[in-house]
mmCIF file of the N, C-alpha and C atoms, coordinates in Angstrom:
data_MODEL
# 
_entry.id   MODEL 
# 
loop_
_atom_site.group_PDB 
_atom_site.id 
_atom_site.type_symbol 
_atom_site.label_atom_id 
_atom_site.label_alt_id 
_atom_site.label_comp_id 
_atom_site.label_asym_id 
_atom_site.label_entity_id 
_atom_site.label_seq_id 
_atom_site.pdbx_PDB_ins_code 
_atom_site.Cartn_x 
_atom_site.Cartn_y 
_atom_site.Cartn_z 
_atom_site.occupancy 
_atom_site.B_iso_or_equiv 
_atom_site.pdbx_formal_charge 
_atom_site.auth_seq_id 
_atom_site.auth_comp_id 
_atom_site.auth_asym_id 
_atom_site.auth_atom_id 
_atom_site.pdbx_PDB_model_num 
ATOM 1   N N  . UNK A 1 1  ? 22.187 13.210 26.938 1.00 0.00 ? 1  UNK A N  1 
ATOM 2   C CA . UNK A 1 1  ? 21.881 13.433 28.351 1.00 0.00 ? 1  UNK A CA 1 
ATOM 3   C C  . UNK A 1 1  ? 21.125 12.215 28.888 1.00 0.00 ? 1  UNK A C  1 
ATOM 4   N N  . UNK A 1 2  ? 21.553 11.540 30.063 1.00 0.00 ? 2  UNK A N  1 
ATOM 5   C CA . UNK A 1 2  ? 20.678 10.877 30.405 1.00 0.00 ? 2  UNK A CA 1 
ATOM 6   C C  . UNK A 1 2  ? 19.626 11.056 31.367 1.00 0.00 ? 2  UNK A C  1 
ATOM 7   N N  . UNK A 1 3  ? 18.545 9.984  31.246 1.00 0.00 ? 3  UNK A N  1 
ATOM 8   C CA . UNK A 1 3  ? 17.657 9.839  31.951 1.00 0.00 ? 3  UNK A CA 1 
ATOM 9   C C  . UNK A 1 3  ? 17.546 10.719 33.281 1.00 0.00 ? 3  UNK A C  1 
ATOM 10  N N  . UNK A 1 4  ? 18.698 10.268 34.326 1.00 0.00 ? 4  UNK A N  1 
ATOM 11  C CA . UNK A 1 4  ? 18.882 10.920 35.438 1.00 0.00 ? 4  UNK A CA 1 
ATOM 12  C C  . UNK A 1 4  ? 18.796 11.966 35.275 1.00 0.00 ? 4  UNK A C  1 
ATOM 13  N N  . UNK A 1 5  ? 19.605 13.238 34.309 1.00 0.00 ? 5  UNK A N  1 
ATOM 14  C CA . UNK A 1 5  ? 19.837 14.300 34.644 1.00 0.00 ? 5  UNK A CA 1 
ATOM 15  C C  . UNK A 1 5  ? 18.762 14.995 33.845 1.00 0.00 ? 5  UNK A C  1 
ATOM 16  N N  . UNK A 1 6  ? 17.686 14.482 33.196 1.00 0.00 ? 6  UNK A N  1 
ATOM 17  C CA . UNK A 1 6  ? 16.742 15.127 32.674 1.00 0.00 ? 6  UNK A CA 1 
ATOM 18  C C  . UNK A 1 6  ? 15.373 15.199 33.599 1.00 0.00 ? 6  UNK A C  1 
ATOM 19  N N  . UNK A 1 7  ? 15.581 14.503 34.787 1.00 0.00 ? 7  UNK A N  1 
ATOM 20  C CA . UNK A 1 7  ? 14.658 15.089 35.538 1.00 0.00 ? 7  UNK A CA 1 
ATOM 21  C C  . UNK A 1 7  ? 14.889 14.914 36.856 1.00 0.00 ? 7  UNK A C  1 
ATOM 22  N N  . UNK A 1 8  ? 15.241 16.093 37.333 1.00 0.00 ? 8  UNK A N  1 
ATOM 23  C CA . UNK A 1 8  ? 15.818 16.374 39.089 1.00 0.00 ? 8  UNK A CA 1 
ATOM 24  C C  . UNK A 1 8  ? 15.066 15.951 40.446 1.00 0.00 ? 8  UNK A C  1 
ATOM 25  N N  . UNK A 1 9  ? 14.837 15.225 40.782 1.00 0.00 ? 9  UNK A N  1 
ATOM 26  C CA . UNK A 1 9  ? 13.877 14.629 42.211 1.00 0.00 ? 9  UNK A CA 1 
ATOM 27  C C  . UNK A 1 9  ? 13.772 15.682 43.237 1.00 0.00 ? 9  UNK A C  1 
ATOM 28  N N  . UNK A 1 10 ? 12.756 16.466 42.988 1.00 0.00 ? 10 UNK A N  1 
ATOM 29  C CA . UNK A 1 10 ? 13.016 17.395 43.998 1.00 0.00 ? 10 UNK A CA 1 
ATOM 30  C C  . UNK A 1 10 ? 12.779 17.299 46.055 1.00 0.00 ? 10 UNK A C  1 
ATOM 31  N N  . UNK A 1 11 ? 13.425 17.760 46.692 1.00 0.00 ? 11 UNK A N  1 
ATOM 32  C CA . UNK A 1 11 ? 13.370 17.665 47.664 1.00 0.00 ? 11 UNK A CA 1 
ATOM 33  C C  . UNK A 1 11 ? 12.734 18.511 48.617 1.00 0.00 ? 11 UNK A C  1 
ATOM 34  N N  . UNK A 1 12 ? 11.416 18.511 49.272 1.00 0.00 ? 12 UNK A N  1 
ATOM 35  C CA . UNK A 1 12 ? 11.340 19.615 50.395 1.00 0.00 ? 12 UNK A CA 1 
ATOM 36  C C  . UNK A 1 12 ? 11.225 18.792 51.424 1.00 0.00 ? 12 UNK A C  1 
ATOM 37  N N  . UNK A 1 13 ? 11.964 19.513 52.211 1.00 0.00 ? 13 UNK A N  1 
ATOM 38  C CA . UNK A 1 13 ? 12.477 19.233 53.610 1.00 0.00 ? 13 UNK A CA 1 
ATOM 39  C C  . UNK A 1 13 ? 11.375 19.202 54.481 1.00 0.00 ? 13 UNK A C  1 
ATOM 40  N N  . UNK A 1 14 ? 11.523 18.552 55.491 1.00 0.00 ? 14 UNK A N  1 
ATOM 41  C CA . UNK A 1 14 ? 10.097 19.062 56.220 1.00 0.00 ? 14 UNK A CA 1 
ATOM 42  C C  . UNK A 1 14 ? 10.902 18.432 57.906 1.00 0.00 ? 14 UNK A C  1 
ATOM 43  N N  . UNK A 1 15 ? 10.171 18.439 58.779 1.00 0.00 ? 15 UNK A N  1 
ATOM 44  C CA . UNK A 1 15 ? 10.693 18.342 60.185 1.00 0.00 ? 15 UNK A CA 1 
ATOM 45  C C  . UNK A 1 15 ? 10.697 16.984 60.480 1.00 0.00 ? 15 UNK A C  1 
ATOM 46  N N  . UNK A 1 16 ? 9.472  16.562 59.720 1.00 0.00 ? 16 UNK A N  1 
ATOM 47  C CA . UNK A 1 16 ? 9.348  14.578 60.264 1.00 0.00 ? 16 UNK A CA 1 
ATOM 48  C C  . UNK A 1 16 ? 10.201 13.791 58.986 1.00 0.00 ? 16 UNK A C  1 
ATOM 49  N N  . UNK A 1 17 ? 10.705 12.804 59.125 1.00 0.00 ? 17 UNK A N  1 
ATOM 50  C CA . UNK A 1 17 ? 11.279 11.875 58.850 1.00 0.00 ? 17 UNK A CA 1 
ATOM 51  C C  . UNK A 1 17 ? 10.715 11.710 57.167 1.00 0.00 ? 17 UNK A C  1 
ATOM 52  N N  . UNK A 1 18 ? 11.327 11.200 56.007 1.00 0.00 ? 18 UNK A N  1 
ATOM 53  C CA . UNK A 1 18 ? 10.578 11.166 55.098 1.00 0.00 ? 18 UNK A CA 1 
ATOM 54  C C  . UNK A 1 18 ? 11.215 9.887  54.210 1.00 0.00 ? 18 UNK A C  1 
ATOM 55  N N  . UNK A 1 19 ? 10.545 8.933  53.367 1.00 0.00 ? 19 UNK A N  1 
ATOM 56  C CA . UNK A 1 19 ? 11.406 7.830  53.034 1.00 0.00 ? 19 UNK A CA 1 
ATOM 57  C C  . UNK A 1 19 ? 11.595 8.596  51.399 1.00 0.00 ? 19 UNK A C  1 
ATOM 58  N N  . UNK A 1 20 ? 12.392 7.923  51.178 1.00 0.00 ? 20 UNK A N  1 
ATOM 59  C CA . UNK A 1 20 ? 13.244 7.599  49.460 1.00 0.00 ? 20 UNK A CA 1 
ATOM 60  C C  . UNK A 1 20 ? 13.526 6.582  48.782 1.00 0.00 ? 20 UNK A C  1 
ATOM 61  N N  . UNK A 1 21 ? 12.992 6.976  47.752 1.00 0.00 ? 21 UNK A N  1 
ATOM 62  C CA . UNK A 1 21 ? 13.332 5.341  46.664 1.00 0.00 ? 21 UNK A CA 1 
ATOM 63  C C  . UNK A 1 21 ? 14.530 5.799  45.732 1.00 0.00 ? 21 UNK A C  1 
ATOM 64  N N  . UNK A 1 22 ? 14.747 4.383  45.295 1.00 0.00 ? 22 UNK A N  1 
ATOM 65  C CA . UNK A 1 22 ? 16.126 4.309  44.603 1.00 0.00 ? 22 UNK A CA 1 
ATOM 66  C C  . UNK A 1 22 ? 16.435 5.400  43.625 1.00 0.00 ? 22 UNK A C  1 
ATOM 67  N N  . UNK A 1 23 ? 15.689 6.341  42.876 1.00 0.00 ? 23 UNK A N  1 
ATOM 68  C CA . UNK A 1 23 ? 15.618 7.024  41.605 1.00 0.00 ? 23 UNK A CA 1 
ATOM 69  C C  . UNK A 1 23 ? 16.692 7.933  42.188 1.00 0.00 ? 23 UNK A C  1 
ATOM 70  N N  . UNK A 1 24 ? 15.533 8.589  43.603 1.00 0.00 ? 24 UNK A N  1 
ATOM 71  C CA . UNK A 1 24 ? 16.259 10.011 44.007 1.00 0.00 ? 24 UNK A CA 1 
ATOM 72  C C  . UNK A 1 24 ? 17.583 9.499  44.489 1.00 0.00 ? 24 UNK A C  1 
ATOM 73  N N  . UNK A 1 25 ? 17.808 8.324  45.356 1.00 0.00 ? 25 UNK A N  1 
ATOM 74  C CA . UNK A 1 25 ? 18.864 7.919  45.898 1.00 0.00 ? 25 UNK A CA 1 
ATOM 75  C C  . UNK A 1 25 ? 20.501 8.406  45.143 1.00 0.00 ? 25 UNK A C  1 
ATOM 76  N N  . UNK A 1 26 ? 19.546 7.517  43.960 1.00 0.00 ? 26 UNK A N  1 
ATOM 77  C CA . UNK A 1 26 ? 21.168 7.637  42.692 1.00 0.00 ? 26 UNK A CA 1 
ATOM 78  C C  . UNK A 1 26 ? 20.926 8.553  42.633 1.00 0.00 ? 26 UNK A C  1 
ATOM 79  N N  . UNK A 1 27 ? 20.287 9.695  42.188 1.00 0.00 ? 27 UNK A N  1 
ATOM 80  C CA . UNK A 1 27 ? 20.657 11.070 41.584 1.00 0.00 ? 27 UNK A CA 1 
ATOM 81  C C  . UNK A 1 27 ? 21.281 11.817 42.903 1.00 0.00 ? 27 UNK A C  1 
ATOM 82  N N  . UNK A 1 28 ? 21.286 11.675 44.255 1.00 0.00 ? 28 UNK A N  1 
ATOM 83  C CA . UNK A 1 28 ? 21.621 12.499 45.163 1.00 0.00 ? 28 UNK A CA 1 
ATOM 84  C C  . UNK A 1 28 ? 22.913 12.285 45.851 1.00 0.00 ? 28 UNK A C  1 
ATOM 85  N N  . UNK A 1 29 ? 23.026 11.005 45.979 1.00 0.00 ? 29 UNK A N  1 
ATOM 86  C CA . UNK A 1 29 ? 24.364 9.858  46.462 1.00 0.00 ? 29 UNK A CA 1 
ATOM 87  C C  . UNK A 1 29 ? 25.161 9.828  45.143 1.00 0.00 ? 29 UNK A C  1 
ATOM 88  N N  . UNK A 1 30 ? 26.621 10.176 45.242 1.00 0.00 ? 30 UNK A N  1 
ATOM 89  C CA . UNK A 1 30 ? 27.626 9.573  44.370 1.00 0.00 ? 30 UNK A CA 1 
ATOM 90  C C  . UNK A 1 30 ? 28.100 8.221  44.349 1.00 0.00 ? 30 UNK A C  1 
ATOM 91  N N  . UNK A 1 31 ? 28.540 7.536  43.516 1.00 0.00 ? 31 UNK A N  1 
ATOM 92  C CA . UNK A 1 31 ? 28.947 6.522  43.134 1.00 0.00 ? 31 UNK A CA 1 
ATOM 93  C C  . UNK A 1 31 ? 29.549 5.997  44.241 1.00 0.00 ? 31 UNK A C  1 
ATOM 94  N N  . UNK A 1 32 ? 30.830 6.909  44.363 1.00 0.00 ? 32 UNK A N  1 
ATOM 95  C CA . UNK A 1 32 ? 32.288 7.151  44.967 1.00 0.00 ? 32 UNK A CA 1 
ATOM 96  C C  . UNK A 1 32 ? 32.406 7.949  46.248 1.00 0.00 ? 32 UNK A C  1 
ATOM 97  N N  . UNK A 1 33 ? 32.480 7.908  46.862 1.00 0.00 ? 33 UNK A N  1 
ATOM 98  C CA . UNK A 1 33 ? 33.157 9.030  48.469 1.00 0.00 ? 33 UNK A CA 1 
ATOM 99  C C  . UNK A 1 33 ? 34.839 9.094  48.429 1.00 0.00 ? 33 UNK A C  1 
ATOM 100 N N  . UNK A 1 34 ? 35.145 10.032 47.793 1.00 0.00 ? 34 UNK A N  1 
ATOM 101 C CA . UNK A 1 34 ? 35.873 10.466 47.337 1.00 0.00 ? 34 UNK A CA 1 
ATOM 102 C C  . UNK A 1 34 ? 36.745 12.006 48.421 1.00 0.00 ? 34 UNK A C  1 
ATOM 103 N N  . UNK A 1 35 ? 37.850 11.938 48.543 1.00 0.00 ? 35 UNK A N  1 
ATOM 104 C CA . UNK A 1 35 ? 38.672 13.153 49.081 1.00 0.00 ? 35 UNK A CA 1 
ATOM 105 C C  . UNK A 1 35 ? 39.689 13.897 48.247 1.00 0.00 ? 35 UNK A C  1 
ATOM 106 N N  . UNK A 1 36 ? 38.791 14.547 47.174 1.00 0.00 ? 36 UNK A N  1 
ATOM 107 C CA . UNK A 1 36 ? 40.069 14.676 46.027 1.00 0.00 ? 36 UNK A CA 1 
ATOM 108 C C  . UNK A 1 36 ? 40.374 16.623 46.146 1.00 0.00 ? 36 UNK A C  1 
ATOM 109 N N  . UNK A 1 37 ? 39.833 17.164 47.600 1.00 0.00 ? 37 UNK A N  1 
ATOM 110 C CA . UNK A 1 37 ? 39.942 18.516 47.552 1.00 0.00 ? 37 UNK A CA 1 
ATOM 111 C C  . UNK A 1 37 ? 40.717 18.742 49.456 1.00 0.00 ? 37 UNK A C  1 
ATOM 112 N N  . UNK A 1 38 ? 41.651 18.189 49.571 1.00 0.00 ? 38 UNK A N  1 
ATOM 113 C CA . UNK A 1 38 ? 42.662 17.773 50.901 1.00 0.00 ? 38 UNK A CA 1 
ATOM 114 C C  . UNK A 1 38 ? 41.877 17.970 51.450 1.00 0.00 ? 38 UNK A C  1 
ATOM 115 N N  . UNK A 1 39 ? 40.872 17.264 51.972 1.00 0.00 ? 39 UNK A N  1 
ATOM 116 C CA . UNK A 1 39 ? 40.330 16.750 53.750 1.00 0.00 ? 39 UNK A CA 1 
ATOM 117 C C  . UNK A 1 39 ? 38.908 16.941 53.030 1.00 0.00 ? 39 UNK A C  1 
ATOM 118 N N  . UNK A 1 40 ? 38.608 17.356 51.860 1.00 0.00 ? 40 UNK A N  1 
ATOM 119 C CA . UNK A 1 40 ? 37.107 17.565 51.509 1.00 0.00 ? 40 UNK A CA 1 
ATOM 120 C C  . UNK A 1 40 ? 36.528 16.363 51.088 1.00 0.00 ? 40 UNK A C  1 
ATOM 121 N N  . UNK A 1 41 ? 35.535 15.886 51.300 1.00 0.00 ? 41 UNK A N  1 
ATOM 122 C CA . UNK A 1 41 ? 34.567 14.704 50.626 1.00 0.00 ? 41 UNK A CA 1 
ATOM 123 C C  . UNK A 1 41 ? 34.061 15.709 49.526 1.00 0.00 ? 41 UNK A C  1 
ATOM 124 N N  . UNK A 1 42 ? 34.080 14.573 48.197 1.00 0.00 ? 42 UNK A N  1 
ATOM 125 C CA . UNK A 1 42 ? 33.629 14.819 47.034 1.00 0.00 ? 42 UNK A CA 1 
ATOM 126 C C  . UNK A 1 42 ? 34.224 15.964 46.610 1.00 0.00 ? 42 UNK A C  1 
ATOM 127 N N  . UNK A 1 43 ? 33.807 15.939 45.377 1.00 0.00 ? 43 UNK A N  1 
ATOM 128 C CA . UNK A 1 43 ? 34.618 16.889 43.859 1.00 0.00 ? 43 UNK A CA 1 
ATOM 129 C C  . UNK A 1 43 ? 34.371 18.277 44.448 1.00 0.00 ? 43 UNK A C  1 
ATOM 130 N N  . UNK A 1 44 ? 32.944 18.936 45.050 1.00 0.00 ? 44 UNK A N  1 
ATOM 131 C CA . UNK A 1 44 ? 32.457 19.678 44.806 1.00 0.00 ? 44 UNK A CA 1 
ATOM 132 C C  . UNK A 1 44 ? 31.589 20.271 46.431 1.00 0.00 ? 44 UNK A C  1 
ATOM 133 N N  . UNK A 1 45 ? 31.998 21.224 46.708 1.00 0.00 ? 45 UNK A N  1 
ATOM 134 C CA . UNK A 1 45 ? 30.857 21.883 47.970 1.00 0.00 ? 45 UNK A CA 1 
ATOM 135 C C  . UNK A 1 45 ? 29.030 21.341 47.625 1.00 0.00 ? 45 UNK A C  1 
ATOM 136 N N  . UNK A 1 46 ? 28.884 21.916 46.300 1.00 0.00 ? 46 UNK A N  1 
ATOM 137 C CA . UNK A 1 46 ? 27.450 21.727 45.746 1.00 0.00 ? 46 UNK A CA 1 
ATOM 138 C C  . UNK A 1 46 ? 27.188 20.057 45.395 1.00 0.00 ? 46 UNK A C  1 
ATOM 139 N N  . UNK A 1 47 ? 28.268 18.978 45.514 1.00 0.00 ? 47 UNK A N  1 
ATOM 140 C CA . UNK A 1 47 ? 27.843 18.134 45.547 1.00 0.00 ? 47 UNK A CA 1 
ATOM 141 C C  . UNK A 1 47 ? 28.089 17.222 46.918 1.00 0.00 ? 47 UNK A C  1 
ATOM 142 N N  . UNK A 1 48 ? 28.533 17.910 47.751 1.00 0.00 ? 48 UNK A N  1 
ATOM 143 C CA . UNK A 1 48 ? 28.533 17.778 49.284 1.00 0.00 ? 48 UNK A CA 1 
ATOM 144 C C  . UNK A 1 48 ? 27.213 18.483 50.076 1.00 0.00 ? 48 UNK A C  1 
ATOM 145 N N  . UNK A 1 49 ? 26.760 19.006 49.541 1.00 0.00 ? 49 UNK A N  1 
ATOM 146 C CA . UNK A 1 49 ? 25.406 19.681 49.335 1.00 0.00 ? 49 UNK A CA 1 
ATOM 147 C C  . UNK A 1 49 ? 23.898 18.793 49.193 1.00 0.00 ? 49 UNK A C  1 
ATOM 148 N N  . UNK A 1 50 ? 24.174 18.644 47.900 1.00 0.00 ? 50 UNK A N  1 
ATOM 149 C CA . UNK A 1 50 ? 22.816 17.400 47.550 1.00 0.00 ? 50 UNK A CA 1 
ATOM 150 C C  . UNK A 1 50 ? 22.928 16.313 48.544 1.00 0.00 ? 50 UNK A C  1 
ATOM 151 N N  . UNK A 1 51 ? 24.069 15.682 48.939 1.00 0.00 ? 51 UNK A N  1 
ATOM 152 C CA . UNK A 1 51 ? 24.117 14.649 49.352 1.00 0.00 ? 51 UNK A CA 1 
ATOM 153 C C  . UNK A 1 51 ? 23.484 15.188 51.571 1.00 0.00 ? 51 UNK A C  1 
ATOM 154 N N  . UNK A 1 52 ? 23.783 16.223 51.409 1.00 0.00 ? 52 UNK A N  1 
ATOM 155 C CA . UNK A 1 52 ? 23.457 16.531 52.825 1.00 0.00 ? 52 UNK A CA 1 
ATOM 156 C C  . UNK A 1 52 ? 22.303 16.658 52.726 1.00 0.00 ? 52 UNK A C  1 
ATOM 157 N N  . UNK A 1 53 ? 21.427 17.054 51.865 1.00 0.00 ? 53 UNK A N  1 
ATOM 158 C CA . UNK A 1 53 ? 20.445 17.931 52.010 1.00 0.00 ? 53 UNK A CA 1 
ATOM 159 C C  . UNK A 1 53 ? 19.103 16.660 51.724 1.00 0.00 ? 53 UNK A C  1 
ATOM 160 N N  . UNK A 1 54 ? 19.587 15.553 51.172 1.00 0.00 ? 54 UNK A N  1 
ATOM 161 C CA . UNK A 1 54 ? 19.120 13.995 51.214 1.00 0.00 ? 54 UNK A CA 1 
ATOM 162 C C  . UNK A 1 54 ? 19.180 13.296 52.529 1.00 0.00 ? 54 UNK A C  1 
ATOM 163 N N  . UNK A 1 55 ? 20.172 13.376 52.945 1.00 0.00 ? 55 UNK A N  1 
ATOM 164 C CA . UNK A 1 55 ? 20.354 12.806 54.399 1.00 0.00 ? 55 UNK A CA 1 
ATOM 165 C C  . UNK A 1 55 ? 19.106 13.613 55.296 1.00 0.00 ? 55 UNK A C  1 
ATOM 166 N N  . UNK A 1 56 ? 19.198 14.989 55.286 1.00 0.00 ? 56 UNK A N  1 
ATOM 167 C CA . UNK A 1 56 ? 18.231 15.771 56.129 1.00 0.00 ? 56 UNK A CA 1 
ATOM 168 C C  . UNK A 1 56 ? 16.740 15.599 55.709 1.00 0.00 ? 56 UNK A C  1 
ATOM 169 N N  . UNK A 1 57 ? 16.217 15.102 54.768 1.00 0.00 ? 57 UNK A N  1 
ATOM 170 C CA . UNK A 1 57 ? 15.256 14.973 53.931 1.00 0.00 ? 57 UNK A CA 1 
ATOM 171 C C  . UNK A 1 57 ? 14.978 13.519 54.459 1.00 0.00 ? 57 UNK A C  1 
ATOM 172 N N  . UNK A 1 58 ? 15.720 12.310 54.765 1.00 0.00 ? 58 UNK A N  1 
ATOM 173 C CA . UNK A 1 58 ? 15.420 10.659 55.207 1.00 0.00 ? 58 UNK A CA 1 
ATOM 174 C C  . UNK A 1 58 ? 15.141 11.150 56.493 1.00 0.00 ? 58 UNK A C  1 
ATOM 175 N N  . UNK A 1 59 ? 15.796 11.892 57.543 1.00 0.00 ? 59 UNK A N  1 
ATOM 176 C CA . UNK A 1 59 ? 15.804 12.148 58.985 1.00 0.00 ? 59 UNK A CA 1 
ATOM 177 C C  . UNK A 1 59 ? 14.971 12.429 59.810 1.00 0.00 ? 59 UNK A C  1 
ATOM 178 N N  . UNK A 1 60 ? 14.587 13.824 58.778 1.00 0.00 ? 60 UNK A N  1 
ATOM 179 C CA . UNK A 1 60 ? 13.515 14.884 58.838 1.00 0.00 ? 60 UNK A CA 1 
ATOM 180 C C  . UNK A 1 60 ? 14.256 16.177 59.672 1.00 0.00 ? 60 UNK A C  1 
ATOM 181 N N  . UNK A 1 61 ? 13.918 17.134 60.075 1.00 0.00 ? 61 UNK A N  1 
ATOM 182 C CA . UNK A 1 61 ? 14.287 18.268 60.886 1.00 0.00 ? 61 UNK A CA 1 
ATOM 183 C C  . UNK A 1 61 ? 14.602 18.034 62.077 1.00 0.00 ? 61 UNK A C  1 
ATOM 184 N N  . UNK A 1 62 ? 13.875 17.308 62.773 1.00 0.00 ? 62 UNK A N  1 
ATOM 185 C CA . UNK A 1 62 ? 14.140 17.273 64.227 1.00 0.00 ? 62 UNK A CA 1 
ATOM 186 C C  . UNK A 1 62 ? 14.539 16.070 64.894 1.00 0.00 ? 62 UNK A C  1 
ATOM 187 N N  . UNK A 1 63 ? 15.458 15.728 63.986 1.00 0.00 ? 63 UNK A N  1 
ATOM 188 C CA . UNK A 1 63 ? 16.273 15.036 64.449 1.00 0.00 ? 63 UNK A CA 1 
ATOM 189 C C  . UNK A 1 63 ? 17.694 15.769 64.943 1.00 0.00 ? 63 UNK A C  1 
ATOM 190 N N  . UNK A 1 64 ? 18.485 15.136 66.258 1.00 0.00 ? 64 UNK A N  1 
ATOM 191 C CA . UNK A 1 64 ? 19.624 15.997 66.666 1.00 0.00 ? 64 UNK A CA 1 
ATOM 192 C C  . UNK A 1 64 ? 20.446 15.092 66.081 1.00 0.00 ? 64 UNK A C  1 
ATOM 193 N N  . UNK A 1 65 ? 21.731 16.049 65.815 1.00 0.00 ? 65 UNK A N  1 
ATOM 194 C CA . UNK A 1 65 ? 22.775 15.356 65.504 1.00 0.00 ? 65 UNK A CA 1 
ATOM 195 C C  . UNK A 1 65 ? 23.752 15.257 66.548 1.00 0.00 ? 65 UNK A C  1 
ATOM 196 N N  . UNK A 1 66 ? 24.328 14.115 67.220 1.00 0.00 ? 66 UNK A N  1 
ATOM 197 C CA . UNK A 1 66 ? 24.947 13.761 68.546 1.00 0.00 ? 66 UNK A CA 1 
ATOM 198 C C  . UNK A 1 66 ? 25.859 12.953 68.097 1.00 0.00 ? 66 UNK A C  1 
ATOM 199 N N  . UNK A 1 67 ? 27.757 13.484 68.960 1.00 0.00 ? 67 UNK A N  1 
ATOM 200 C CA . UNK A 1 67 ? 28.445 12.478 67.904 1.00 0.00 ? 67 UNK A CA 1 
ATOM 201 C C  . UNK A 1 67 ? 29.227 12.524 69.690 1.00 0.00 ? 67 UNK A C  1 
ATOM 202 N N  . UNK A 1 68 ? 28.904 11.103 70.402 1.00 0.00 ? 68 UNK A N  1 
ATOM 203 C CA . UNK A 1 68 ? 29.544 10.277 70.923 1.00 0.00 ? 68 UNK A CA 1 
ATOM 204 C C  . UNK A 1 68 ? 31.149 10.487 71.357 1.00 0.00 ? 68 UNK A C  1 
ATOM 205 N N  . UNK A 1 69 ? 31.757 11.180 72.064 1.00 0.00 ? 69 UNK A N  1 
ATOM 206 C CA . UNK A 1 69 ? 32.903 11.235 71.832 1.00 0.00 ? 69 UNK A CA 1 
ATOM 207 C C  . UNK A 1 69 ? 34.163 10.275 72.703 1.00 0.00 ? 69 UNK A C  1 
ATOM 208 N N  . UNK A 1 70 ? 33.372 9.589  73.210 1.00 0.00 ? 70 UNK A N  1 
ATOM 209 C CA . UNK A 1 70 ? 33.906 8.374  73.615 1.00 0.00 ? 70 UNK A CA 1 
ATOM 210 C C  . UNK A 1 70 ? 33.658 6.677  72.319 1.00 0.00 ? 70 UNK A C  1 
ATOM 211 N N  . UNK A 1 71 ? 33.230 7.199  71.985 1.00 0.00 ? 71 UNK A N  1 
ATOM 212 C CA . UNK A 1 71 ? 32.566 5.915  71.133 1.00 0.00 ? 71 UNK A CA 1 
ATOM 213 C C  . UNK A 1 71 ? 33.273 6.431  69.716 1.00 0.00 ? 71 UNK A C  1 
ATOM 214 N N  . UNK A 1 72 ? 34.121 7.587  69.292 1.00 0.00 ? 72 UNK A N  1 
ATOM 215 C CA . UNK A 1 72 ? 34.602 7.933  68.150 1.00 0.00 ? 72 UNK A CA 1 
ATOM 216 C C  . UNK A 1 72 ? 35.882 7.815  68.625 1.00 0.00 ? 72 UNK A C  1 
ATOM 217 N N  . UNK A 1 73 ? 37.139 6.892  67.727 1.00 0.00 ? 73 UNK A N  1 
ATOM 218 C CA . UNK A 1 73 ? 38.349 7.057  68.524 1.00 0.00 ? 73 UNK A CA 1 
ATOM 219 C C  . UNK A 1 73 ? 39.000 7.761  67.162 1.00 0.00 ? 73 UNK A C  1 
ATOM 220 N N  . UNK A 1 74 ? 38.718 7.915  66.046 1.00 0.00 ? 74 UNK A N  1 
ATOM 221 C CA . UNK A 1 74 ? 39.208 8.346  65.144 1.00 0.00 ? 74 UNK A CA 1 
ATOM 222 C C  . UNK A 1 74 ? 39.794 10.311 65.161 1.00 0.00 ? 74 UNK A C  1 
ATOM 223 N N  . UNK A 1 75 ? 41.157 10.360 65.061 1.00 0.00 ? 75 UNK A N  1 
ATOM 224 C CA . UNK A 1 75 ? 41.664 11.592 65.119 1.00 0.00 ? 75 UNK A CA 1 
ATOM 225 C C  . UNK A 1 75 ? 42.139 12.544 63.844 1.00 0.00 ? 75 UNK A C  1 
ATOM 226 N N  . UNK A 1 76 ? 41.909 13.150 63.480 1.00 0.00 ? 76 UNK A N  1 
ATOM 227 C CA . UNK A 1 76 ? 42.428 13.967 62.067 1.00 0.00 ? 76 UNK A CA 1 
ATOM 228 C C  . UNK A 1 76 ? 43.646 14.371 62.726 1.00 0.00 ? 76 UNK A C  1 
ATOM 229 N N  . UNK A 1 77 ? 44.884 14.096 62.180 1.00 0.00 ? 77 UNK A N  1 
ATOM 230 C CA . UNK A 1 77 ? 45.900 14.561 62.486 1.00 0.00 ? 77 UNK A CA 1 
ATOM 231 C C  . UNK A 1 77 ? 46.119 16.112 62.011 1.00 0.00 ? 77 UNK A C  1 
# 
């Protein structure tokens, strides 16, 4: 087992903004961004999961999420 997976970086969330160093980074971020479940990112819900729940953890809570819809030209067919 390695290093990484013998000790889990835990995360509590909180509303203000919070920084991260490289340890938790790698253990939370995959290698790869990957679509190997048709239209899904990554292998796994639970590892589409960690990786969200890191993003919300750098942000903090109260941050909005606002997605531009003039400024996105990209369409899912």
């Amino acid at each position: 087992m390695s290093d990484l997976n013998k000790k889990i970086p835990e995360l509590e969330l909180k509303m203000e903004p919070q920084l991260l160093d490289y340890k938790t980074v790698q253990h939370y971020l995959p290698e790869k961004w990957e679509m190997l479940r048709n239209g899904k990112l990554l292998s796994s819900d639970q590892e589409l999961q960690k990786v969200l729940k890191m993003i919300v953890y750098n942000l903090g809570g109260t941050k909005k999420f606002r997605c531009d819809s003039k400024r996105i030209n990209h369409r899912v067919p």
